[in-house]
Kinemage of the C-alpha trace (Angstrom):
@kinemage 1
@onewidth
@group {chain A} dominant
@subgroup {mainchain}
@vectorlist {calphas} color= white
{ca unk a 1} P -2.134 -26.952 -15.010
{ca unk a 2} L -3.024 -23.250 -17.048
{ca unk a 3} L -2.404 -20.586 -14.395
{ca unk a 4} L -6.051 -19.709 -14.536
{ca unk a 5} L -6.640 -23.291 -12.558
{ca unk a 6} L -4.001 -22.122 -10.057
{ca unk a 7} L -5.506 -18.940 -9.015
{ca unk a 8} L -9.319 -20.832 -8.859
{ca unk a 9} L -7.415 -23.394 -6.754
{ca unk a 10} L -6.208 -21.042 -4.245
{ca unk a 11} L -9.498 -18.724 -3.936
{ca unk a 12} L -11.181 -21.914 -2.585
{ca unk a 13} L -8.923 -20.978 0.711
{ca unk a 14} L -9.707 -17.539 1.046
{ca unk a 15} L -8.840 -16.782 4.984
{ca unk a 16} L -6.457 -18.767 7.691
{ca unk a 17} L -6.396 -19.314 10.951
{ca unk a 18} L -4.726 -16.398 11.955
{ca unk a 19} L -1.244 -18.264 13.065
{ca unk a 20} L 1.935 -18.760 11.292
{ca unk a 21} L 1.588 -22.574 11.443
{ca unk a 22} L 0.486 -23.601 7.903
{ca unk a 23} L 2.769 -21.185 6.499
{ca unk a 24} L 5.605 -22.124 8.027
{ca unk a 25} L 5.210 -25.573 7.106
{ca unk a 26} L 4.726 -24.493 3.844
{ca unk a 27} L 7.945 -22.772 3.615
{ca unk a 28} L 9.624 -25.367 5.175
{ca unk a 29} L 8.839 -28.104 2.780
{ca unk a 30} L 10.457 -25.863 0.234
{ca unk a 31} L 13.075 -25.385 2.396
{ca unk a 32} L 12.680 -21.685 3.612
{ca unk a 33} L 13.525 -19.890 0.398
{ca unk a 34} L 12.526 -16.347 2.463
{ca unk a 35} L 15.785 -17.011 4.515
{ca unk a 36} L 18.222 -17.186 1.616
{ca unk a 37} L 17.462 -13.030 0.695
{ca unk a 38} L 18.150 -10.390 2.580
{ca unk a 39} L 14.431 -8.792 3.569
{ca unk a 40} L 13.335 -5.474 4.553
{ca unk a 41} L 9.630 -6.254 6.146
{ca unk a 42} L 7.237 -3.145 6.506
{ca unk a 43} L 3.863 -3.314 8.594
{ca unk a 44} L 1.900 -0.178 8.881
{ca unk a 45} L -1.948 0.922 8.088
{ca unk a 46} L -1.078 3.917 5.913
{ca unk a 47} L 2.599 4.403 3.576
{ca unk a 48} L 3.677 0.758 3.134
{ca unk a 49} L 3.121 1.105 -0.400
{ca unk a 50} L 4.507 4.223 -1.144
{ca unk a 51} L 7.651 3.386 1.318
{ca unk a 52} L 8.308 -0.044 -0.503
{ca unk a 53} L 7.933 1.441 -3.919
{ca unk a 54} L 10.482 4.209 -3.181
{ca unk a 55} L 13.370 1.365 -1.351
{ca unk a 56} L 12.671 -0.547 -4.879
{ca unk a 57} L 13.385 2.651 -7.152
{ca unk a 58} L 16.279 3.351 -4.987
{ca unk a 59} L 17.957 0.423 -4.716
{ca unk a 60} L 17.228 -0.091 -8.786
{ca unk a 61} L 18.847 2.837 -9.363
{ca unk a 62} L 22.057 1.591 -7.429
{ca unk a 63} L 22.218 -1.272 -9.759
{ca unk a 64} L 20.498 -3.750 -7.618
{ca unk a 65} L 18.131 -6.642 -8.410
{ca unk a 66} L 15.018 -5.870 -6.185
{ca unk a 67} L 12.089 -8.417 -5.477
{ca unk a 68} L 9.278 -6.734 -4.261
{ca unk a 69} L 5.282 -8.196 -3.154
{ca unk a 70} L 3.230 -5.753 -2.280
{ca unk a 71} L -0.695 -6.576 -1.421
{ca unk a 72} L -3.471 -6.529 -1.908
{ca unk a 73} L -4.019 -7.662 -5.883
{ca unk a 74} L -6.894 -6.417 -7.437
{ca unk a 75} L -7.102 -8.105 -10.600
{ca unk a 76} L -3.903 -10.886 -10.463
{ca unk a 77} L -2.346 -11.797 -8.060
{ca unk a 78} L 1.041 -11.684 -10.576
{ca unk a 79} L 0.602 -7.813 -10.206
{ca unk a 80} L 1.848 -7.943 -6.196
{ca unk a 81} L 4.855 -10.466 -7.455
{ca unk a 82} L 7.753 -8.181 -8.599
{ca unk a 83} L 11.411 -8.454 -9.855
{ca unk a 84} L 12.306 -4.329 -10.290
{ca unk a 85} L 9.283 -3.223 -12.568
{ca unk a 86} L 8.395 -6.838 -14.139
{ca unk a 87} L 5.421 -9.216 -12.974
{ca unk a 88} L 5.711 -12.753 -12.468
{ca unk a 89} L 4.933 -14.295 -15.847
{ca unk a 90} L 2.277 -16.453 -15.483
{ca unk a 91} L 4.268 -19.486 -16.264
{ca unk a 92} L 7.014 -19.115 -13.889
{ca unk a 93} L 3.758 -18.198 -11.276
{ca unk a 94} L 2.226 -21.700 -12.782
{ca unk a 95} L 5.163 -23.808 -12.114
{ca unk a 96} L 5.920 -22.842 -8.586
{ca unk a 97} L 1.687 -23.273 -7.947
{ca unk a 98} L 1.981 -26.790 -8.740
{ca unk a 99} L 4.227 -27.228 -6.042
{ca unk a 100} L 2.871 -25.235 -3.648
{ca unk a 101} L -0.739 -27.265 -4.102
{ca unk a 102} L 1.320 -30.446 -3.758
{ca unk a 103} L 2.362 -29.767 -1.003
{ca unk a 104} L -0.958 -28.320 0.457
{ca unk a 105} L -2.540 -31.234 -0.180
{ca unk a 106} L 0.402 -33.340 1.528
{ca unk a 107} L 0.185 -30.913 4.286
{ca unk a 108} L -4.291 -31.479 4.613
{ca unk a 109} L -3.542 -35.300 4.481
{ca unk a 110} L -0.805 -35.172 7.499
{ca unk a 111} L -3.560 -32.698 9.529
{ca unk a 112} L -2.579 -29.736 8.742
{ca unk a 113} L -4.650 -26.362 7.823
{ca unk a 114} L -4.773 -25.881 4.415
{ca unk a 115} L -2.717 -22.583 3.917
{ca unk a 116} L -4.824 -19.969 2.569
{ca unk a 117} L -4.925 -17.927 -0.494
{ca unk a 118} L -2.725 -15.082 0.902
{ca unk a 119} L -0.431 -18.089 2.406
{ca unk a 120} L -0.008 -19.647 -1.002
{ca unk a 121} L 0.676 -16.042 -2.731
{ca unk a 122} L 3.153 -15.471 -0.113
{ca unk a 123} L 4.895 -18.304 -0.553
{ca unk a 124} L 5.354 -17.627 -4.487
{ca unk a 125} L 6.800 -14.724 -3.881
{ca unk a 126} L 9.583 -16.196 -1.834
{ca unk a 127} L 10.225 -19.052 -4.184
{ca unk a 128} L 10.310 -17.108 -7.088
{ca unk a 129} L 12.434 -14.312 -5.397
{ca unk a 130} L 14.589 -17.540 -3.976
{ca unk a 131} L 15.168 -18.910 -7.909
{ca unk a 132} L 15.413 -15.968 -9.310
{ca unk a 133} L 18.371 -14.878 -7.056
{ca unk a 134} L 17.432 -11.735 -6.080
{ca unk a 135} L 19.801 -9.482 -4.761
{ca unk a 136} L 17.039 -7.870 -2.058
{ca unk a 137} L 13.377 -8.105 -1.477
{ca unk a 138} L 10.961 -5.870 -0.247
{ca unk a 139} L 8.257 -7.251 1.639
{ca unk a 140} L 5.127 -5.362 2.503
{ca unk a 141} L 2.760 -7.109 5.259
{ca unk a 142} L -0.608 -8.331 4.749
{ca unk a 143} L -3.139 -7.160 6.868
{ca unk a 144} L -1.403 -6.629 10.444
{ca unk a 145} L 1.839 -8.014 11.957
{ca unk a 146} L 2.471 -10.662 14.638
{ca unk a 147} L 0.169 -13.292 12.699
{ca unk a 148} L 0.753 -11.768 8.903
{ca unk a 149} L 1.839 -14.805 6.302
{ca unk a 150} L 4.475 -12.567 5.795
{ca unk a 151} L 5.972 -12.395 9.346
{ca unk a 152} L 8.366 -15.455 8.880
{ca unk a 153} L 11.808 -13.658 8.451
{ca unk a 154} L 13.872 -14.922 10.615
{ca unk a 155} L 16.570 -11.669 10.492
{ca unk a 156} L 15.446 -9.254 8.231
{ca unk a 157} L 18.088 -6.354 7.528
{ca unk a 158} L 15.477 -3.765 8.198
{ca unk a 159} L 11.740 -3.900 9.814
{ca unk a 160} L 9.592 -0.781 9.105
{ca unk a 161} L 6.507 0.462 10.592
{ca unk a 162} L 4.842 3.003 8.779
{ca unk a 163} L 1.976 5.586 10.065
{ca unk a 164} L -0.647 3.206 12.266
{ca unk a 165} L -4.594 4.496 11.610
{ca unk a 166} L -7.593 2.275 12.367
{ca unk a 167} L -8.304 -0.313 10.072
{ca unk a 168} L -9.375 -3.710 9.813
{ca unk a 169} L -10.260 -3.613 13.779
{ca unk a 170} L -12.354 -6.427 13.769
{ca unk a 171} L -9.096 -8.886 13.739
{ca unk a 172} L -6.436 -6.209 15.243
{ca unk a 173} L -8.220 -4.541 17.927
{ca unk a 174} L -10.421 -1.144 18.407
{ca unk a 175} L -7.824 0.786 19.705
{ca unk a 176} L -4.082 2.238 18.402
{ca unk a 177} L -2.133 0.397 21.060
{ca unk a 178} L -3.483 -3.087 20.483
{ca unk a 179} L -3.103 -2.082 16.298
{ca unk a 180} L 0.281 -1.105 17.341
{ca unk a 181} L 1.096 -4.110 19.242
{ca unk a 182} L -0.029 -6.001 16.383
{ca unk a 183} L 2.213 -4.749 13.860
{ca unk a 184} L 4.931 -4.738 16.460
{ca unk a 185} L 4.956 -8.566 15.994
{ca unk a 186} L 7.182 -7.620 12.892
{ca unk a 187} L 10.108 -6.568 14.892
{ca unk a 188} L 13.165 -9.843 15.529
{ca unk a 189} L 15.871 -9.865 18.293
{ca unk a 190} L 18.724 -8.244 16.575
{ca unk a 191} L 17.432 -6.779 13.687
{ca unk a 192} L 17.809 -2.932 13.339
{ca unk a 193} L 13.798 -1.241 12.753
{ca unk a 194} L 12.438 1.666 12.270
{ca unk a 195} L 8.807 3.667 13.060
{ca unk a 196} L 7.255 6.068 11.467
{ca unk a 197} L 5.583 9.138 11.919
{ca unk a 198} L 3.324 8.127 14.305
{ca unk a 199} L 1.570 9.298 18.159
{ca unk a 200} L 3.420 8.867 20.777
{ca unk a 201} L 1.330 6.024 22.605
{ca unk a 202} L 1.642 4.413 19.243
{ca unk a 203} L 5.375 4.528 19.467
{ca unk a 204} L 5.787 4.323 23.449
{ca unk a 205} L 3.648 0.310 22.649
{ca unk a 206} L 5.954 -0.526 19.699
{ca unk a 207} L 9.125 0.300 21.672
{ca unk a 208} L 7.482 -1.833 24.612
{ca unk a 209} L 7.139 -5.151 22.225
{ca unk a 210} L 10.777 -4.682 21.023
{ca unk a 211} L 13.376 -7.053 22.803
{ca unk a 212} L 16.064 -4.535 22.233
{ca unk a 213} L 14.362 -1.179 21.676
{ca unk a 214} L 18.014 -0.263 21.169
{ca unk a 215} L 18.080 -1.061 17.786
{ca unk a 216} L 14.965 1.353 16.881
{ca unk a 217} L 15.118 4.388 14.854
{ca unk a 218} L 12.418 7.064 15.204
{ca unk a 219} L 11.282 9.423 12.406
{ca unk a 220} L 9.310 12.251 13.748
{ca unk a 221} L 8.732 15.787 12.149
{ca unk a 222} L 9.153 17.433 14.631
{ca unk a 223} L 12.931 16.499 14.146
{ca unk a 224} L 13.237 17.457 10.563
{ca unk a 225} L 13.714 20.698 8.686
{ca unk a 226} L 11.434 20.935 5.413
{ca unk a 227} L 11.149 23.265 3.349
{ca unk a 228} L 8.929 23.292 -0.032
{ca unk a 229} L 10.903 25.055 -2.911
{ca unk a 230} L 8.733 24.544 -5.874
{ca unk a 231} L 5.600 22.628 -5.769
{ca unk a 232} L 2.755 21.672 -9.007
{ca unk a 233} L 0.611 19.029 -9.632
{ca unk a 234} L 3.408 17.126 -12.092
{ca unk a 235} L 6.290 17.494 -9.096
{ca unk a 236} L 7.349 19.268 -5.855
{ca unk a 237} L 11.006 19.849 -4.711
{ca unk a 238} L 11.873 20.147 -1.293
{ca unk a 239} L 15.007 20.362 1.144
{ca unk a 240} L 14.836 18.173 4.296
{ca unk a 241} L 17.438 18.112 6.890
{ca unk a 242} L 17.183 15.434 10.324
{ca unk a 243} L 19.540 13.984 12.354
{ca unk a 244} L 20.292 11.139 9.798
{ca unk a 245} L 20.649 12.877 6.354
{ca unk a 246} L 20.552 16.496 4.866
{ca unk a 247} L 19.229 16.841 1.188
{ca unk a 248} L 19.149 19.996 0.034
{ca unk a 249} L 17.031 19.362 -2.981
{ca unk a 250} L 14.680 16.220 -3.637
{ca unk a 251} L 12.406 15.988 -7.031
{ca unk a 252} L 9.418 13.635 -6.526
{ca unk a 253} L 6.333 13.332 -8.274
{ca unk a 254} L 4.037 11.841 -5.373
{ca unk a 255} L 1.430 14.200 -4.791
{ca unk a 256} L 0.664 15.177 -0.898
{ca unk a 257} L 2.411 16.328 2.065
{ca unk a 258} L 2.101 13.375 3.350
{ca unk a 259} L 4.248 11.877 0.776
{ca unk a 260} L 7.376 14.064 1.831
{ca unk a 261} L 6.671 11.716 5.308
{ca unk a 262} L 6.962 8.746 3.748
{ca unk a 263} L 10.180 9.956 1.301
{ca unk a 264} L 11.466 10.891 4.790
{ca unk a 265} L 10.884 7.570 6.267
{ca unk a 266} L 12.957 5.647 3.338
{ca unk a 267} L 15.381 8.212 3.456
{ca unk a 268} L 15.962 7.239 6.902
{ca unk a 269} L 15.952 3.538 6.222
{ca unk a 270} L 18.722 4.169 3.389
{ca unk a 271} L 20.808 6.110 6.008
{ca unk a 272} L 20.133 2.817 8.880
{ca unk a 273} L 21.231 0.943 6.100
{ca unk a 274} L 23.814 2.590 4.723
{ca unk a 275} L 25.421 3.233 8.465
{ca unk a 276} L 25.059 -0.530 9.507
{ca unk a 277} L 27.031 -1.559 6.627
{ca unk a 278} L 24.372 -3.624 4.965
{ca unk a 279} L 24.300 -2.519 0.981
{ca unk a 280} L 26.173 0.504 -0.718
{ca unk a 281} L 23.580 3.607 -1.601
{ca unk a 282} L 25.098 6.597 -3.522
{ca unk a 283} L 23.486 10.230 -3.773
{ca unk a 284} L 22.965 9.720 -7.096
{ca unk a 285} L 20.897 6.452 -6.474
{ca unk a 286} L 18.786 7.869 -3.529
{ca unk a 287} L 17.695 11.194 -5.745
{ca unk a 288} L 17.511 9.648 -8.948
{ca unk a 289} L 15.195 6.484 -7.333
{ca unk a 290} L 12.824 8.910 -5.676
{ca unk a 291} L 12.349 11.046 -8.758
{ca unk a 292} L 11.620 8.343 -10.478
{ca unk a 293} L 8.852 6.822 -8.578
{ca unk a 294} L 5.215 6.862 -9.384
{ca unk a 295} L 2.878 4.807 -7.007
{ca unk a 296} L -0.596 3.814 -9.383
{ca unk a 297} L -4.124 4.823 -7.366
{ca unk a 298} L -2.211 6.645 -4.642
{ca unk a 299} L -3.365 10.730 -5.676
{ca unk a 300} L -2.956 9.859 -9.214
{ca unk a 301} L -3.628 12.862 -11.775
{ca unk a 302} L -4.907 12.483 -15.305
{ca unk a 303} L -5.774 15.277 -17.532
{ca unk a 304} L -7.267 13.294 -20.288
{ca unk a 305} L -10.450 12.541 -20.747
{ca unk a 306} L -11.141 15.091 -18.107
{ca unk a 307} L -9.370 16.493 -15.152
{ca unk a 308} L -9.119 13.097 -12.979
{ca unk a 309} L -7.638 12.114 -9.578
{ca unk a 310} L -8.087 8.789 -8.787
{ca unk a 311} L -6.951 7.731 -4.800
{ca unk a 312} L -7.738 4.300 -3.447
{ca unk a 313} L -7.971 6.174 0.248
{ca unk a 314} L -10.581 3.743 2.448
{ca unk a 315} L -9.461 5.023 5.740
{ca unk a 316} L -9.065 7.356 8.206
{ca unk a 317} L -5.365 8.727 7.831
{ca unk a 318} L -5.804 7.948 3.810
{ca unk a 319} L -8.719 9.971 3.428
{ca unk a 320} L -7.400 13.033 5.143
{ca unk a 321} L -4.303 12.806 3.413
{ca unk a 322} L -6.377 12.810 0.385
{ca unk a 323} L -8.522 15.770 0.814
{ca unk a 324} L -4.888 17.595 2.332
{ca unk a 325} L -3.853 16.912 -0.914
{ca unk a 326} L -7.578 18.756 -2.392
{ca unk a 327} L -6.982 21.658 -0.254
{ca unk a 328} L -3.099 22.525 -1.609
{ca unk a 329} L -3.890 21.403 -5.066
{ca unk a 330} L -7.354 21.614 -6.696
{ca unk a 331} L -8.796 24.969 -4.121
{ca unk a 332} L -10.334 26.778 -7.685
{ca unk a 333} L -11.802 23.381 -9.329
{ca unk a 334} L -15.180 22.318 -9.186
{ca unk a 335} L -15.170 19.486 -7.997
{ca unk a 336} L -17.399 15.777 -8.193
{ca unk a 337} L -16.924 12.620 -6.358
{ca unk a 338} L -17.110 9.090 -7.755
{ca unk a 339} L -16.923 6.864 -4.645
{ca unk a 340} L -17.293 3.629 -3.540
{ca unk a 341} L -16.531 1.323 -0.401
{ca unk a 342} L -15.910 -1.905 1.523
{ca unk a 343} L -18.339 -2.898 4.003
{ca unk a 344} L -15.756 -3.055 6.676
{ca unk a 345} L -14.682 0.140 5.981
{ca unk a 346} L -15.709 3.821 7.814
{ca unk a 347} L -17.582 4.951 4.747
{ca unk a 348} L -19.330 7.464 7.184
{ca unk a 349} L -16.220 9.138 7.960
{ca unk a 350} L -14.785 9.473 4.286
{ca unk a 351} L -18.215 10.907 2.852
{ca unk a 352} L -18.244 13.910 5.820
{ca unk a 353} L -14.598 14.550 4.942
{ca unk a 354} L -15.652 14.621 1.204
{ca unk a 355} L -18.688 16.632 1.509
{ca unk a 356} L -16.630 19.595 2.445
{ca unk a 357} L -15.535 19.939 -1.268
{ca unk a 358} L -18.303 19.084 -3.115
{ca unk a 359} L -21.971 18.785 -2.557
{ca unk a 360} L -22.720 16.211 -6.158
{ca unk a 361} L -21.294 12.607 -5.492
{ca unk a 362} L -21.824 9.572 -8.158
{ca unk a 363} L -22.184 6.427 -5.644
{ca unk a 364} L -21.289 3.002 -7.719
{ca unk a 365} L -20.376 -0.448 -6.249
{ca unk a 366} L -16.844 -1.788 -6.258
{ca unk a 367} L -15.396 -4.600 -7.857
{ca unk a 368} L -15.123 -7.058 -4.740
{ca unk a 369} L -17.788 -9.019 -3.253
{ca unk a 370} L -17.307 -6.756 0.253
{ca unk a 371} L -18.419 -4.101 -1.429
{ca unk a 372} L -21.319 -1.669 -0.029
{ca unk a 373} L -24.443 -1.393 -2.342
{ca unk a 374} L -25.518 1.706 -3.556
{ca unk a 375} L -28.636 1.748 -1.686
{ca unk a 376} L -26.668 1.493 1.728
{ca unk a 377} L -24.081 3.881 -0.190
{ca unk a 378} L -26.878 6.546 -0.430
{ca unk a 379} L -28.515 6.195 3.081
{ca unk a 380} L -25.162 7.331 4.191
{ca unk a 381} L -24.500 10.162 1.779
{ca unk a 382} L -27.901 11.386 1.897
{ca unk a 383} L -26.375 13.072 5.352
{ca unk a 384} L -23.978 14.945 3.250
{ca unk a 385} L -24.998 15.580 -0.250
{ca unk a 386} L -27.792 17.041 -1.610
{ca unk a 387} L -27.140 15.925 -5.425
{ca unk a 388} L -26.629 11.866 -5.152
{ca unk a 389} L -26.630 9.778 -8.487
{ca unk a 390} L -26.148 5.986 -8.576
{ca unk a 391} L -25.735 3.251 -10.442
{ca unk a 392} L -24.647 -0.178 -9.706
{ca unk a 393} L -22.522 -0.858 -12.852
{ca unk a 394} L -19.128 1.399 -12.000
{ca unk a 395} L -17.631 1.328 -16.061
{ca unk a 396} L -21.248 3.366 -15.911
{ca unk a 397} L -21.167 5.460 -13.260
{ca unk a 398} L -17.592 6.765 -14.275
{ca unk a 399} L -19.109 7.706 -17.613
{ca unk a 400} L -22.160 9.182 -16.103
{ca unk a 401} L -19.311 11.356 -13.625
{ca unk a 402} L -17.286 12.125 -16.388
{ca unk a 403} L -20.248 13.617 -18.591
{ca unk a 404} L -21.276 16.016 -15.359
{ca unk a 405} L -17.866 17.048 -15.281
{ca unk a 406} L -17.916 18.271 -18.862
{ca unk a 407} L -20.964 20.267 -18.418
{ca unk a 408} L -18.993 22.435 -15.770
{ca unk a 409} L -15.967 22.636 -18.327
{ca unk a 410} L -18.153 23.751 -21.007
{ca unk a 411} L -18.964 27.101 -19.138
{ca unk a 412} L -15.265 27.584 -18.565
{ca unk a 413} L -14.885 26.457 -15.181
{ca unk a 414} L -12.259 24.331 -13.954
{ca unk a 415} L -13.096 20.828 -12.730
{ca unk a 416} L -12.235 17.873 -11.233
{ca unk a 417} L -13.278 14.234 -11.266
{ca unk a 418} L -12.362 12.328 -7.988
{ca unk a 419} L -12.389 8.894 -7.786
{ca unk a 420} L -12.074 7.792 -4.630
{ca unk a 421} L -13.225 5.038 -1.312
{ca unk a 422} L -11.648 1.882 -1.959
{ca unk a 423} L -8.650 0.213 -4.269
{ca unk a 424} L -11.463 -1.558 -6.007
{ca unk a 425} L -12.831 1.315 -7.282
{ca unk a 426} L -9.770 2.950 -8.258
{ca unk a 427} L -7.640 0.128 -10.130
{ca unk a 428} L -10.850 -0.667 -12.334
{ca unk a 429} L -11.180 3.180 -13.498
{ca unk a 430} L -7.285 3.635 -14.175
{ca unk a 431} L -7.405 0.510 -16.265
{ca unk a 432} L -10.251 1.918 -18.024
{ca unk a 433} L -8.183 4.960 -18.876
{ca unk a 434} L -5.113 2.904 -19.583
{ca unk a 435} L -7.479 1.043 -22.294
């Protein structure tokens, strides 16, 4: 089998049933390889990324072999398979597929669901972590919690629930609390978790779902002391004291406040860990692995070809953070929007918030088959913009944007190219700029 017949295998399967059934057969026929590493499991809308990206850098820089599958993929799914800063290579990915579709099809045969795509993925991951003898892994969720692929830990060292927004209602509820409840599912009698910066009827429903609410930890900001000594577009440094930790001085080179939230929140999982016993973390390690982290699409700046920042915000709580990140930032640029969106998304919502900064906005489609068409694109943005340019084809819509953007430069203005809406605008654009 070539590992392009793998991944057409598994898209055949593209959604489950929304239990834990096929999965955990799966697992079980390879006899549970998520059990045999210790796990930290994060749910959350907003920060799971960033969060997971920051516990790998940090526990790389104390020497540690990290496993890390993050979702979703955008163009392989070997790009959400980790060991520290390496992919799956497609052969190892190849090899464990085979077994994984034997099984499947062992599993159809006896009655069972076929597991789905996002099953199948999952269940790489943990093999490949599992023979590769990891020394942790970091697990982000799927798409919620209680019924996630990736909720089959049976005592993860650490459960994390980052900042809860609305998203993806239409499987885990309209409201906060019944989001909230979902991601709860997450949480395992006896294992220490922690919640993030989040309302309080947010936290009030996790705490509820919790067998021992004992074992939670709470990171609020109202609780911490931060200050902002020196802040740029390459890096800010800032001092944060709570009741866990005290850092006088912490180098990072995520953009946005709301970054400093989510340093908080794995500073705080470093200290539960640390406290409980479970791994050694030095200074050195904590410091060095947050400097050293850079999280792709999430408020990242270019300055070649043209002043660029691309985001893959496509919600709420990401969008705000996003144009947060505008107002401290980019308050002198001229700025122009290259945007695209999900169907399921509130595109309404991000193009008001946008139209504050900008009134010229290139609409394009993104590279997934969810994706909103321009004409719907512009029926919405016609509320908010008065200059609207589209084009179906984004490689040439972003050259389109890019060319508008160099008519402000040329009378000596400072601009800015946004590129923002959906992950599957912004991966395609950075790879363009990668070449």
């Amino acid at each position: 089998m070539q590992y392009t017949e793998a991944v057409s295998y598994f898209e055949k399967f593209p959604m489950g049933d929304l239990s834990l059934v096929a999965i955990k057969k799966l697992l079980s026929e390879l006899n549970n390889p998520e059990n045999s590493r210790k796990a930290i499991h994060i749910a959350g809308t907003n920060g799971k990324g960033s969060v997971s990206n920051l516990l790998k850098n940090i526990l790389m820089a104390q020497g540690y072999r990290v496993g890390i599958y993050n979702s979703p993929y955008i163009s392989s799914p070997c790009e959400t398979i980790m060991i520290n800063h390496q992919p799956i290579p497609k052969d190892d990915f190849t090899s464990i597929s085979e077994k994984i579709i034997a099984i499947a099809n062992k599993m159809k045969h006896e009655g069972f669901t076929h597991p789905s795509s996002f099953e199948c993925y999952t269940a790489i991951a943990f093999q490949y972590f599992h023979q590769e003898q990891t020394d942790y892994v970091i697990v982000e969720a799927g798409m919620g919690g209680i019924s996630d692929a990736t909720n089959v830990f049976e005592n993860p060292i650490l459960s994390i629930i980052t900042s809860i927004s609305y998203d993806h209602m239409q499987f885990l509820g309209n409201t906060l609390e019944l989001i909230a409840e979902n991601k709860a599912g997450i949480i395992k009698p006896g294992s220490p978790f922690l919640i993030g910066k989040n309302p309080d009827n947010v936290i009030s429903t996790i705490l509820s779902k919790a067998a021992d609410p004992s074992l939670a930890t709470i990171y609020s900001p109202s609780h911490a002391e931060i200050s902002i000594l020196n802040s740029s577009i390459s890096s800010t440094v800032f001092s944060i004291k709570t009741p866990c930790f005290n850092y006088p001085s912490i180098e990072t080179a995520l953009l946005g406040a709301h970054q400093i939230d989510n340093i908080a929140l794995a500073l705080t999982a470093c200290s539960i860990l640390k406290n409980r016993n479970i791994l050694e973390l030095s200074e050195k390690a904590i410091l060095s692995g947050i400097k050293n982290t850079r999280w792709p699409l999430r408020c990242e700046y270019f300055n070649q070809p043209s002043p660029l920042l691309i985001d893959g915000a496509h919600n709420k709580d990401s969008i705000d953070a996003f144009c947060n990140v505008l107002d401290t930032y980019f308050k002198d640029y001229d700025i122009t929007f290259l945007f695209a969106s999900l169907s399921d998304k509130d595109t309404d919502y991000m193009l008001k918030q946008l139209s504050r900064y900008s009134d010229a906005i290139f609409l394009t489609e993104a590279l997934s088959p969810r994706s909103l068409s321009v004409e719907e694109l512009k029926t919405l943005a016609l509320k908010y913009f008065s200059r609207i340019f589209t084009n179906t084809k984004l490689q040439q819509a972003f050259s389109l944007a890019l060319k508008s953007c160099d008519s402000f430069s040329e009378k000596k203005r400072n601009t800015l190219l946004c590129c923002v809406g959906s992950l599957y605008l912004a991966h395609p654009i950075r790879a363009l700029l990668k070449g």
